[in-house]
C-alpha beads as a LAMMPS data file, in Angstrom:
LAMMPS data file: protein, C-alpha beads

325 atoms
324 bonds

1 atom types
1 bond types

-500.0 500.0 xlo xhi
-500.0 500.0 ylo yhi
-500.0 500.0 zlo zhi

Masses

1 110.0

Atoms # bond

1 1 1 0.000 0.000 0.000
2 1 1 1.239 3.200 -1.225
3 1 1 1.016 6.207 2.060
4 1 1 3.324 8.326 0.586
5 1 1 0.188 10.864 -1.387
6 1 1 -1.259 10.804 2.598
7 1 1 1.427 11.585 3.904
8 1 1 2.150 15.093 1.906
9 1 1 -1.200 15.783 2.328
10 1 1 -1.287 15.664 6.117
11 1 1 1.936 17.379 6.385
12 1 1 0.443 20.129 3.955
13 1 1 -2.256 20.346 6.758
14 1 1 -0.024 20.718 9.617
15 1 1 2.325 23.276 8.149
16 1 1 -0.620 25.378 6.995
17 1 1 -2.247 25.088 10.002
18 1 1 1.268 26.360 12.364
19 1 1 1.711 29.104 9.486
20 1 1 -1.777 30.343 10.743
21 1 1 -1.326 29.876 14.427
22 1 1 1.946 32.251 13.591
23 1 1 0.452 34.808 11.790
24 1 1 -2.460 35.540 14.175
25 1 1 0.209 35.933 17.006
26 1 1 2.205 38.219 14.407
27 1 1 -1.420 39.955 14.081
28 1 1 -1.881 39.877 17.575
29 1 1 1.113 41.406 18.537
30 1 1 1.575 44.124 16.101
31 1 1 -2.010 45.726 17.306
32 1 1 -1.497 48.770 18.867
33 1 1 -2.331 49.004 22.740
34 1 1 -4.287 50.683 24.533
35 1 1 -4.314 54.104 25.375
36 1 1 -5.323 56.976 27.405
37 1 1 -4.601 60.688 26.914
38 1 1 -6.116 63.825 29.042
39 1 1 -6.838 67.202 27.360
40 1 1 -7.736 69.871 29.977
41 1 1 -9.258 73.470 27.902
42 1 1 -7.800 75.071 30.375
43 1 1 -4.791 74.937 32.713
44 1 1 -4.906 78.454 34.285
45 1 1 -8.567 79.562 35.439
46 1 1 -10.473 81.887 38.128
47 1 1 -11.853 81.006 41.324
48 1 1 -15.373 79.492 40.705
49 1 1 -14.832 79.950 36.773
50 1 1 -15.570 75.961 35.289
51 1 1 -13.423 74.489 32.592
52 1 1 -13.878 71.343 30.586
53 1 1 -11.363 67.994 30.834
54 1 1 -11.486 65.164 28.359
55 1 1 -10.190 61.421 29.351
56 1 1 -9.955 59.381 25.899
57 1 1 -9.800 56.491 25.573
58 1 1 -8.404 54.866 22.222
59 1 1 -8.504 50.882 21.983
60 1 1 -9.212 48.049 19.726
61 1 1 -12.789 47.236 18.475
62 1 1 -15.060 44.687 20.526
63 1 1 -13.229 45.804 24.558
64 1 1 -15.181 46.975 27.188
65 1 1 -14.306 50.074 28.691
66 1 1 -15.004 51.078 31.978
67 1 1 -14.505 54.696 33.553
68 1 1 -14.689 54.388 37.401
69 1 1 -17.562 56.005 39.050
70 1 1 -18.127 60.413 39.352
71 1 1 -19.515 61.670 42.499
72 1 1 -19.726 65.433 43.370
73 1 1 -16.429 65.693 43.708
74 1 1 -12.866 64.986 41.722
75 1 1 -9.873 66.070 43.997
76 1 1 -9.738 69.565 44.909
77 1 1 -12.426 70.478 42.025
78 1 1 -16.299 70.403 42.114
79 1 1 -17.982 67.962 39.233
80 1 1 -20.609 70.575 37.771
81 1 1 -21.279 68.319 34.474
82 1 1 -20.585 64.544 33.171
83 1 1 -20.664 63.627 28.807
84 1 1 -19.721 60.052 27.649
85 1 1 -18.880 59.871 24.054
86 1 1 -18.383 55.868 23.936
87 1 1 -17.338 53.183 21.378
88 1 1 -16.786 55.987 18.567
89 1 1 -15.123 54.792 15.361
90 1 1 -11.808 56.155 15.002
91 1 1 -10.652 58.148 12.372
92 1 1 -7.498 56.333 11.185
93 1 1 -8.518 53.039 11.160
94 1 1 -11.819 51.223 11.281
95 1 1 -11.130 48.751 13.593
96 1 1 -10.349 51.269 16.229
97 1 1 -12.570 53.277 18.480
98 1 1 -12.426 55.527 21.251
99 1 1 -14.132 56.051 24.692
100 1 1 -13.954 59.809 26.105
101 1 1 -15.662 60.802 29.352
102 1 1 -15.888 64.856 29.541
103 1 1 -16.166 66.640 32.945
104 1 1 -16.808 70.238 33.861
105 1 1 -15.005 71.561 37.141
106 1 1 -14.980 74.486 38.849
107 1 1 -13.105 75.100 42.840
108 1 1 -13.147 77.891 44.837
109 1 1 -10.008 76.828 46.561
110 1 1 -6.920 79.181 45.429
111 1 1 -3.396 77.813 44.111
112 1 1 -1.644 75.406 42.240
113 1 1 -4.164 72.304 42.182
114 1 1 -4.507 68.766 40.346
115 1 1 -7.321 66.812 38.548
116 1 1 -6.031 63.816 39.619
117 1 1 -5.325 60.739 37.401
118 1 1 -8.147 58.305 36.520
119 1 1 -8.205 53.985 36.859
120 1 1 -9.589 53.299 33.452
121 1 1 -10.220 49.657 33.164
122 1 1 -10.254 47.977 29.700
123 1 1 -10.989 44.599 29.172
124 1 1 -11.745 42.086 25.919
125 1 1 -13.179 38.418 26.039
126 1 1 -9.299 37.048 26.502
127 1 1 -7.873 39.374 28.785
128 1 1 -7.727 42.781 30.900
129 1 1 -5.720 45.604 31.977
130 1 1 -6.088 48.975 33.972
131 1 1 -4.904 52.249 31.940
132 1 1 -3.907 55.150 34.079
133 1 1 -4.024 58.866 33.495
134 1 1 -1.767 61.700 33.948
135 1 1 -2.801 63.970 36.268
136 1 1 -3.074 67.470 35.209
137 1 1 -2.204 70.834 37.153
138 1 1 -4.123 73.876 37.281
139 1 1 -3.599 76.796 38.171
140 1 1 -6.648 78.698 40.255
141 1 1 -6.277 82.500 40.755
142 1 1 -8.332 84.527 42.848
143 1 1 -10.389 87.254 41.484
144 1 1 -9.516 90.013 44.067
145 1 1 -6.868 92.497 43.313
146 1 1 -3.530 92.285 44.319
147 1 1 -2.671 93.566 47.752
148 1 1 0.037 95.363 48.692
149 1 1 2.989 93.690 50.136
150 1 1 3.797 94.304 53.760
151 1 1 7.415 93.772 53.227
152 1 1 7.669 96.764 51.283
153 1 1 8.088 99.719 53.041
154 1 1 6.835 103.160 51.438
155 1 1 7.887 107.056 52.122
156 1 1 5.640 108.947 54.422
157 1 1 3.914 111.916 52.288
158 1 1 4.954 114.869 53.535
159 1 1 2.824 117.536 54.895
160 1 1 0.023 119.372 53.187
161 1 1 -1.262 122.473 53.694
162 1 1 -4.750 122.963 53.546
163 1 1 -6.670 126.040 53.170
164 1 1 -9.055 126.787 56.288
165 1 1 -12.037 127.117 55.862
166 1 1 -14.620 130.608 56.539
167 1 1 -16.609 130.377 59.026
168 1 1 -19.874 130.006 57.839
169 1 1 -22.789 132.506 59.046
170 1 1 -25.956 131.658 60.023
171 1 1 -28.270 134.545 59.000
172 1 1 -29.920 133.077 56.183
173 1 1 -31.287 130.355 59.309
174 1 1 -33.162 133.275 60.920
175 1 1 -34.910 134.247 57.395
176 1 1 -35.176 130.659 56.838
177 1 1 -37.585 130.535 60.186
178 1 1 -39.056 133.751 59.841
179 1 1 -40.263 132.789 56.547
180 1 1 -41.967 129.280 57.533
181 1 1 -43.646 130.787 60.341
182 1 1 -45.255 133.237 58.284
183 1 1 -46.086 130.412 55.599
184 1 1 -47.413 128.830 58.727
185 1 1 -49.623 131.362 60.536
186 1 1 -51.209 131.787 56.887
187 1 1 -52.170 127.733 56.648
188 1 1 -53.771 127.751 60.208
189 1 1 -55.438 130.661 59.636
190 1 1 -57.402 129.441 56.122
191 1 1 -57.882 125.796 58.400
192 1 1 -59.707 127.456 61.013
193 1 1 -61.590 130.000 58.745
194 1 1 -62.670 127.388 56.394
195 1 1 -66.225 126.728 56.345
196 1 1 -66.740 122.680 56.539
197 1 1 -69.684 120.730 55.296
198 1 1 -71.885 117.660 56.638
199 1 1 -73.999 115.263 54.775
200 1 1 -75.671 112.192 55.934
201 1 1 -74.471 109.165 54.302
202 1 1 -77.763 109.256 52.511
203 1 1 -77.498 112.529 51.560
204 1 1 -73.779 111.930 50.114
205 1 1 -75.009 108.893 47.958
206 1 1 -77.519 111.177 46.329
207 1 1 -74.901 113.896 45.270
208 1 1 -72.573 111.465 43.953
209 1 1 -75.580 109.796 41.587
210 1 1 -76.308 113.086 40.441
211 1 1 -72.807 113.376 39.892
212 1 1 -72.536 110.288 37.940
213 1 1 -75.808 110.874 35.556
214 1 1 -74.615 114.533 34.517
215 1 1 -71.330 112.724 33.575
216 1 1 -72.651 109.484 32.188
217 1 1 -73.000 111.389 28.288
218 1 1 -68.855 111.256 29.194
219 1 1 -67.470 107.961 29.644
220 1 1 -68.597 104.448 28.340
221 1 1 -72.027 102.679 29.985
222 1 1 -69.746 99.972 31.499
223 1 1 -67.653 102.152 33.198
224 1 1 -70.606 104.195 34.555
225 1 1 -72.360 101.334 36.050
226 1 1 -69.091 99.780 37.656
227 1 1 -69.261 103.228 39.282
228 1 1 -72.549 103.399 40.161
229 1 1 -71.740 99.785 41.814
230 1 1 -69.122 101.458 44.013
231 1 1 -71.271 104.470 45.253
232 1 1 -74.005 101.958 46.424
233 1 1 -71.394 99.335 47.907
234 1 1 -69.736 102.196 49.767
235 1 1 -73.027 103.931 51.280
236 1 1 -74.060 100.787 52.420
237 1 1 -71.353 100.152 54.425
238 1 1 -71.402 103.478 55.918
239 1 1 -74.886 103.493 56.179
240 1 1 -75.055 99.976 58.243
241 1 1 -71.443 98.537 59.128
242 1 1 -67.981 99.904 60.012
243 1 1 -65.653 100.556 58.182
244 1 1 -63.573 98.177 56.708
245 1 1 -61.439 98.230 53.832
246 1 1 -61.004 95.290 51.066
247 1 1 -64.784 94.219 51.510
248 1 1 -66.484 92.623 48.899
249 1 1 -69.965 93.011 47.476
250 1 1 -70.571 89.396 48.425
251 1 1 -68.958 90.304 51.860
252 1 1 -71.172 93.227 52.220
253 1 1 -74.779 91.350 51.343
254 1 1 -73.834 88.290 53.788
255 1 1 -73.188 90.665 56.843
256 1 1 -76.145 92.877 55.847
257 1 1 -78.300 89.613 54.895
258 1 1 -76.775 87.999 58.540
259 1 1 -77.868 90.962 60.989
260 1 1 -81.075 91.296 58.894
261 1 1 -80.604 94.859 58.618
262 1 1 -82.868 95.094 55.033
263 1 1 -85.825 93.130 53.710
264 1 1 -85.342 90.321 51.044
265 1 1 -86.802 92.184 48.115
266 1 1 -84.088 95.098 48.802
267 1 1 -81.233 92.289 49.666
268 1 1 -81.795 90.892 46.020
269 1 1 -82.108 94.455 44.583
270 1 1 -78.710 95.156 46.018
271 1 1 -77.380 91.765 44.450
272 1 1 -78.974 92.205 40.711
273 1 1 -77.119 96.121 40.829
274 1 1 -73.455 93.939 42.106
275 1 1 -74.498 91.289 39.400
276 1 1 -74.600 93.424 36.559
277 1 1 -71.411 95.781 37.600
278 1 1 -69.555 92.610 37.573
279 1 1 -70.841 91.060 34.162
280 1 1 -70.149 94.935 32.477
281 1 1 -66.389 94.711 34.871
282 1 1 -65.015 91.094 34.382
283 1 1 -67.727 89.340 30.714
284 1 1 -67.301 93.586 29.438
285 1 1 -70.533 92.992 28.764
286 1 1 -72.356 95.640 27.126
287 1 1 -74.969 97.812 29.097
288 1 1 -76.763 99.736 27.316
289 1 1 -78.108 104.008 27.641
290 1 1 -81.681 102.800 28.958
291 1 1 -80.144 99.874 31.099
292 1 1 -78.232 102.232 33.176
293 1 1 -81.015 105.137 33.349
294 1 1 -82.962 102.208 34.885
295 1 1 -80.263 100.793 37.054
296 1 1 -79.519 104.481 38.362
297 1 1 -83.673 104.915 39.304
298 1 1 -83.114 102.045 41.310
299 1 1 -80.367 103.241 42.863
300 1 1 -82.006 106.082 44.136
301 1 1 -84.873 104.055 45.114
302 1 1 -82.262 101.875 46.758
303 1 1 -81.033 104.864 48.545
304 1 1 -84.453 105.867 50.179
305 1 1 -85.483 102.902 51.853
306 1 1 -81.958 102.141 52.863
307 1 1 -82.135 105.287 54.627
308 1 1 -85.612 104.891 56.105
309 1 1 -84.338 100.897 57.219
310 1 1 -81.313 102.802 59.122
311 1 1 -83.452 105.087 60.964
312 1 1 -85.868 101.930 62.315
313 1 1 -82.975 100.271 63.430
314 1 1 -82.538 101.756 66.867
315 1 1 -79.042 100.130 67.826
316 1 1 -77.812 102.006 64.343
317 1 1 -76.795 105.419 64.740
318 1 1 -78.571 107.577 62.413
319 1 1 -76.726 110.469 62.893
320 1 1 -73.665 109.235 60.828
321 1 1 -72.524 112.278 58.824
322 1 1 -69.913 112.615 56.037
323 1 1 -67.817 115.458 55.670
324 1 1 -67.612 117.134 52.466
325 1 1 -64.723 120.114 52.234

Bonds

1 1 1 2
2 1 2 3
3 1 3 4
4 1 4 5
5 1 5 6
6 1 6 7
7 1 7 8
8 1 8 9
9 1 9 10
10 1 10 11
11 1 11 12
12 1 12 13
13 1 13 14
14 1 14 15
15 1 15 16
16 1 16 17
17 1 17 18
18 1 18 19
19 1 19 20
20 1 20 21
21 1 21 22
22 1 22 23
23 1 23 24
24 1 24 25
25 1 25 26
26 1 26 27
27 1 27 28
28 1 28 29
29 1 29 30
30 1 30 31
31 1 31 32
32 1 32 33
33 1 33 34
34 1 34 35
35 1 35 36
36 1 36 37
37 1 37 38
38 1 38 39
39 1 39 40
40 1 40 41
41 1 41 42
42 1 42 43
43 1 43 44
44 1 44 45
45 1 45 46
46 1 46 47
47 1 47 48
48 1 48 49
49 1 49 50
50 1 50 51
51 1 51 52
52 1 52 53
53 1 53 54
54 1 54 55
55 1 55 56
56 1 56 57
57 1 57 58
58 1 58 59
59 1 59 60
60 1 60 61
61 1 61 62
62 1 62 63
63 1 63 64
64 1 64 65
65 1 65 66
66 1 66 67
67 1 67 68
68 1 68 69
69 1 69 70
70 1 70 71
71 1 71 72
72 1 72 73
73 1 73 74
74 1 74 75
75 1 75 76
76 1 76 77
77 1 77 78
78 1 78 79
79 1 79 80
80 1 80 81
81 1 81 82
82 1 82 83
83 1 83 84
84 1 84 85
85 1 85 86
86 1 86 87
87 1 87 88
88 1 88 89
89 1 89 90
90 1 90 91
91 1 91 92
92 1 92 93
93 1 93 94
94 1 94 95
95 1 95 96
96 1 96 97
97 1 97 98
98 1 98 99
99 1 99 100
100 1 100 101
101 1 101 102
102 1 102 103
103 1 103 104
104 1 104 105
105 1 105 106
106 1 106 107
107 1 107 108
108 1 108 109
109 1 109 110
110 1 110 111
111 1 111 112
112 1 112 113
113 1 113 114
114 1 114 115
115 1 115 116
116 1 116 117
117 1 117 118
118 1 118 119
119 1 119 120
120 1 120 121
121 1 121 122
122 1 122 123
123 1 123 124
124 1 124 125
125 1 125 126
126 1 126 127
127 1 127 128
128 1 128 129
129 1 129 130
130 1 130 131
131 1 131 132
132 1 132 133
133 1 133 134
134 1 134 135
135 1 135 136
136 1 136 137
137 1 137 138
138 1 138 139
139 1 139 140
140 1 140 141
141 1 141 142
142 1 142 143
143 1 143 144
144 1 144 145
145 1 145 146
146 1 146 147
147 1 147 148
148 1 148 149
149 1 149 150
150 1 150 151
151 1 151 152
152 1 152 153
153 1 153 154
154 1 154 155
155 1 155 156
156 1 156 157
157 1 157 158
158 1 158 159
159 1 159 160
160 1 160 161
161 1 161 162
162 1 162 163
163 1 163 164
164 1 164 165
165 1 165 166
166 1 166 167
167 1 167 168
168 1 168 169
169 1 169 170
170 1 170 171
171 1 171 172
172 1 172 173
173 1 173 174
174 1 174 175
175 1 175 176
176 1 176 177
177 1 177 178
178 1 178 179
179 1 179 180
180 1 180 181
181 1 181 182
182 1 182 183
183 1 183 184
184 1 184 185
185 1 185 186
186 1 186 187
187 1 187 188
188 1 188 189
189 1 189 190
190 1 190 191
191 1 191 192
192 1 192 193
193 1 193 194
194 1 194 195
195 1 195 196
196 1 196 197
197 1 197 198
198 1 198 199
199 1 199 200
200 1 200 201
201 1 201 202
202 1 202 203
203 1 203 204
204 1 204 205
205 1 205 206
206 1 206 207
207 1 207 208
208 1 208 209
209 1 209 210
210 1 210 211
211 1 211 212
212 1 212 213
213 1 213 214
214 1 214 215
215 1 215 216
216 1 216 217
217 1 217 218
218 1 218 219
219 1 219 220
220 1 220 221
221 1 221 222
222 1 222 223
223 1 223 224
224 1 224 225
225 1 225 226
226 1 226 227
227 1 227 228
228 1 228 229
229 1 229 230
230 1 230 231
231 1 231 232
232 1 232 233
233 1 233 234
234 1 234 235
235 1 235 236
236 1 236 237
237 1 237 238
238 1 238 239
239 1 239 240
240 1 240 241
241 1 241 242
242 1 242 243
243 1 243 244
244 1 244 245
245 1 245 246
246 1 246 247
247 1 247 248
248 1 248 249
249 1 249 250
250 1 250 251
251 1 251 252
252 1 252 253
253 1 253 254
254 1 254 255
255 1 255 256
256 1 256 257
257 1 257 258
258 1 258 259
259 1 259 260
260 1 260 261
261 1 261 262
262 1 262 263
263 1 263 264
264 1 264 265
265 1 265 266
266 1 266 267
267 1 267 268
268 1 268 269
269 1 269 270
270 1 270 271
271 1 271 272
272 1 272 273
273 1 273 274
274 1 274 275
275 1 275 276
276 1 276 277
277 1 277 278
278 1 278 279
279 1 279 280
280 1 280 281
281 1 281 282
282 1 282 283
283 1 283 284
284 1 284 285
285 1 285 286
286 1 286 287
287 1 287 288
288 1 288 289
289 1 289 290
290 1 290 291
291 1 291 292
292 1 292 293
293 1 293 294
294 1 294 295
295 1 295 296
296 1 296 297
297 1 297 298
298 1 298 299
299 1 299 300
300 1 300 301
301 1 301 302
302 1 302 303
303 1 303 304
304 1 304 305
305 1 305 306
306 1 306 307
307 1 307 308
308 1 308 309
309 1 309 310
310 1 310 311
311 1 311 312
312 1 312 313
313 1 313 314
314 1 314 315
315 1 315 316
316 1 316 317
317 1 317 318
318 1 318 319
319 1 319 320
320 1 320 321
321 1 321 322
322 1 322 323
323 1 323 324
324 1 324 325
């Protein structure tokens, strides 16, 4: 039996097969490593001012790449802000890519300081190894100006003459007085001279409608009945409660409606008038001429019996004036 075709065949095998084995460890060997570099923006910064620093990573495709954890903290500096740009193709080759973790840090500590280096682990299916970084100085300066130095000693200034002064005179103080007293005399003397006026609250609720429907041709019919609103709100109150300031229409019909100071049909009068002042005030709607010549008859009406309901009352005092200058 003839072996000798096997035989060149299965040494053909085994010396293609150690060829192989040989040039995957050539392969293997001649990949680059891996890599780390740091790139800081800045080296040289103010107190509180942040910069940017860059940890890249640049390794073979397929490893794992592991930055070690960021707190609040790195060193000396303050972590304000964290980017990951992982497993990026490189530009050079395709089967390289790169991992690059970006923090911003700011300190407010003063001097010649260090981000210090990083642990960066980096690890593939066959084996696994820990790249460290350089650590980078920075320089913080504060923001206050330079202070003199003690050590160096200036010259005293010599002396200065200065020119004294006048003494001042006080005459135009005497004027001055004279002047405001006479200014004075004249103001008390119009006060107490000046006739003054009284009205009834009743009375005073009257003038101002009048008031209002000589002016009404004037202004707009919404802003006329939000006024004629306020004249009835306020003699109200001054016709049956103290004062008080801030309170509401709603406010003023529950204490009135509470101490049953007015009958029901004159309650709901009083709430219709409110009603439509706040419809014409908050919807804007429209109110037309004879609306309000018929809301301002009731408010006179309105006026009456409140008047006549304050002088039943006997624990109101009708004698409540308002004075008019």
């Amino acid at each position: 039996m003839n072996i000798t075709p096997f035989t060149s065949r299965i040494g053909r095998l085994v010396l293609f097969a150690v060829v192989a084995s040989w040039t995957s460890i050539l392969q293997a060997s001649a990949a680059e490593p891996a890599r780390v570099t740091t790139t800081p923006t800045q080296t040289s910064r103010h107190v509180a001012e942040p910069f940017w620093i860059d940890w890249t990573v640049t390794a073979s495709a397929g490893v794992t790449v592991t930055f070690p954890a960021t707190g609040d903290k790195l060193g000396d500096f303050d972590i304000l802000d964290t980017q990951d740009l992982f497993d990026i193709p490189g530009v050079d080759s395709a089967d390289r890519r790169t991992w690059t973790r970006r923090l911003q840090l700011e300190s407010i500590v003063t001097g010649e300081l260090t981000v210090p280096a990083l642990e960066i682990q980096v690890a593939d299916p066959n084996s696994s190894q820990i790249l460290r970084s350089q650590a980078v100085p920075v320089q913080i300066v504060s923001v206050l100006e330079q202070r003199g130095d003690p050590m160096q000693f200036r010259d005293i200034q010599s002396v200065v003459d200065v020119a004294v002064p006048n003494r001042p005179s006080h005459a135009w103080m005497g004027w001055t007085l004279a002047g405001f007293s006479v200014v004075a005399l004249t103001i008390s003397a119009a006060i107490f001279t000046r006739r003054k006026r009284w009205l009834t609250p009743a009375q005073w609720a009257t003038q101002q409608l009048d008031q209002l429907e000589a002016a009404s041709h004037e202004q707009a019919g919404n802003a006329a009945v939000i006024q004629l609103a306020s004249i009835m709100q306020s003699y109200a109150q001054m016709q049956f409660l103290p004062p008080e300031p801030g309170r509401t229409s709603e406010e003023l019909l529950l204490e009135l409606t509470e101490k049953e100071l007015l009958d029901f049909p004159t309650l709901e009068q009083l709430r219709e008038l409110f009603a439509m002042a706040d419809e014409a005030k908050f919807a804007r709607l429209p109110v037309s001429a004879a609306e309000f010549q018929a809301m301002l008859k009731l408010s006179h009406s309105l006026v009456g019996r409140l008047h006549q309901a304050a002088d039943s009352e006997p624990t109101l005092t009708a004698s409540k004036t308002t004075e008019v200058l």
